[in-house]
C-alpha positions as CSV (number, residue, x, y, z in Angstrom):
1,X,-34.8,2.9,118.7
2,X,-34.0,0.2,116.3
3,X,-34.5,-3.4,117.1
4,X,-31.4,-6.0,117.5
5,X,-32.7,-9.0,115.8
6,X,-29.3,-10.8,114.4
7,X,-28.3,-14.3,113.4
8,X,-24.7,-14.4,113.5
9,X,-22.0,-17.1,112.1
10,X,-18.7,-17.4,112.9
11,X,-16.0,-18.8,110.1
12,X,-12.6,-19.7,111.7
13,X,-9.1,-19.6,109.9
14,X,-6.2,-20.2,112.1
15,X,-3.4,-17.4,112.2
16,X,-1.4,-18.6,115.0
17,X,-1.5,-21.6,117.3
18,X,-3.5,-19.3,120.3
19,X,-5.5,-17.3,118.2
20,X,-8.4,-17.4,115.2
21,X,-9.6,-14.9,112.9
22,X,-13.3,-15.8,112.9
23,X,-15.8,-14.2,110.1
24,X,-19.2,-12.8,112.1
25,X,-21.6,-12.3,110.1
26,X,-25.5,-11.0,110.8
27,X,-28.7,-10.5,109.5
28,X,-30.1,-6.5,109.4
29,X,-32.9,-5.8,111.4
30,X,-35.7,-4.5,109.6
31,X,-38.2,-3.4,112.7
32,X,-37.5,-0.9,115.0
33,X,-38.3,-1.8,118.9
34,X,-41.9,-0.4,118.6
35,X,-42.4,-2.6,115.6
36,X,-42.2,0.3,112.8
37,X,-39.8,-0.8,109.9
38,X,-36.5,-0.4,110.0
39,X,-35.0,0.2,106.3
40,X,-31.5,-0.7,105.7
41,X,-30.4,2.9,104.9
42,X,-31.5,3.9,108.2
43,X,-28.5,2.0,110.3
44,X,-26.1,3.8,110.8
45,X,-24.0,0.8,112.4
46,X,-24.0,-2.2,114.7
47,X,-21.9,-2.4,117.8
48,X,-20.9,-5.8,117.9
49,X,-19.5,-6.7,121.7
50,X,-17.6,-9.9,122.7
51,X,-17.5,-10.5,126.6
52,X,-19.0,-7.4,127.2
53,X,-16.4,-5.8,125.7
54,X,-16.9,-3.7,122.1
55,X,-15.4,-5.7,119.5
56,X,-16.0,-3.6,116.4
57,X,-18.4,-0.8,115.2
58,X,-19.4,-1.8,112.0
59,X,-20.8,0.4,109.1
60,X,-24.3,-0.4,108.4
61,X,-24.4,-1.3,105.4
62,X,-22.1,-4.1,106.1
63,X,-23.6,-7.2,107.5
64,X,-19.9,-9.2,108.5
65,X,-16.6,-8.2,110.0
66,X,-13.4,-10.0,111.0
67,X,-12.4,-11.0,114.9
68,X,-9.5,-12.0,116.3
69,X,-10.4,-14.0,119.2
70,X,-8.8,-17.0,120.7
71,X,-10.1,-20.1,121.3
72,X,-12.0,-21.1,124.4
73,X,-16.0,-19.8,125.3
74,X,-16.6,-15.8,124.1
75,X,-20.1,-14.4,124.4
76,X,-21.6,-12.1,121.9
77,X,-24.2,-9.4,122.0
78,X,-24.6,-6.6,119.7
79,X,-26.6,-3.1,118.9
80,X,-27.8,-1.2,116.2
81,X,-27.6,2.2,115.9
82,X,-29.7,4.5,113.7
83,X,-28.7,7.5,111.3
84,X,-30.1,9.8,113.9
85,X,-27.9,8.0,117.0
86,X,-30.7,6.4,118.2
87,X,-29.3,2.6,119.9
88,X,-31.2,-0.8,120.2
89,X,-31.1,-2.1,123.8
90,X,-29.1,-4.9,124.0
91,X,-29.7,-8.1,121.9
92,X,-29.7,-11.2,124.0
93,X,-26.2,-12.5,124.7
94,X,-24.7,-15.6,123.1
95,X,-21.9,-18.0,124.1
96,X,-20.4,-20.1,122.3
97,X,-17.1,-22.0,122.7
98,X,-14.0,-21.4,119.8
99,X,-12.5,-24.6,119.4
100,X,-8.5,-24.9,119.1
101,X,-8.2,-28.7,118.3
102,X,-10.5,-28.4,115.0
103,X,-9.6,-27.8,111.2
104,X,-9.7,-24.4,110.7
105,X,-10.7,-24.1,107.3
106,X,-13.8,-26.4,108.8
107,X,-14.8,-24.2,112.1
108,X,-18.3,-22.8,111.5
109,X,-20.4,-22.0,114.6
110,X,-23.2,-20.7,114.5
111,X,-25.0,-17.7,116.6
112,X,-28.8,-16.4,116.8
113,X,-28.9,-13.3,118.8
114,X,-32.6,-11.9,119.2
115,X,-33.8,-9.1,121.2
């Protein structure tokens, strides 16, 4: 199974006054859990989940994706999944609070998920 070792960052642009779109965005893994390499073109995807909820399946050779969230705390965790199905256990789960009262073209927070 491939190894979840991410570093996420979140971008905030406000859309309403309860709600942010936030930019996540991730480093690939390039080992697998038993420490063989992982090669890009071997992901399939990455389950990204926000309070243990799945937020988005994201294509693999993509490394960002767009969340709605509002503001307040959200925890993030995500796997990888290989070409052959194969999924990563859980990376370790992040939480980090969305602020409301900030600029939102200056909201950056940033995430580091490892395994």
């Amino acid at each position: 199974m491939p190894a979840c070792i991410l570093g996420l960052v979140l971008y905030g642009v406000a859309f309403n006054a309860w709600a942010y779109s936030f930019q996540i965005t991730w480093d690939a893994p390039t080992t697998r859990e038993d420490g063989t390499e992982l090669l890009l073109a071997e992901i399939d995807h990455y389950d990204l989940y926000a309070d243990g909820e799945l937020l988005a399946a994201v294509p693999g050779g993509d490394s960002t994706t767009q969340a709605d969230l509002s503001p307040g705390q959200h925890c993030f965790a995500m796997k990888t999944v290989d070409t052959d199905g194969r999924e990563s256990v859980f990376s370790n789960e992040v939480c980090k609070d969305l602020p409301s009262d900030a600029n939102p073209n200056s909201v950056t927070i940033e995430i580091t998920i490892i395994p």
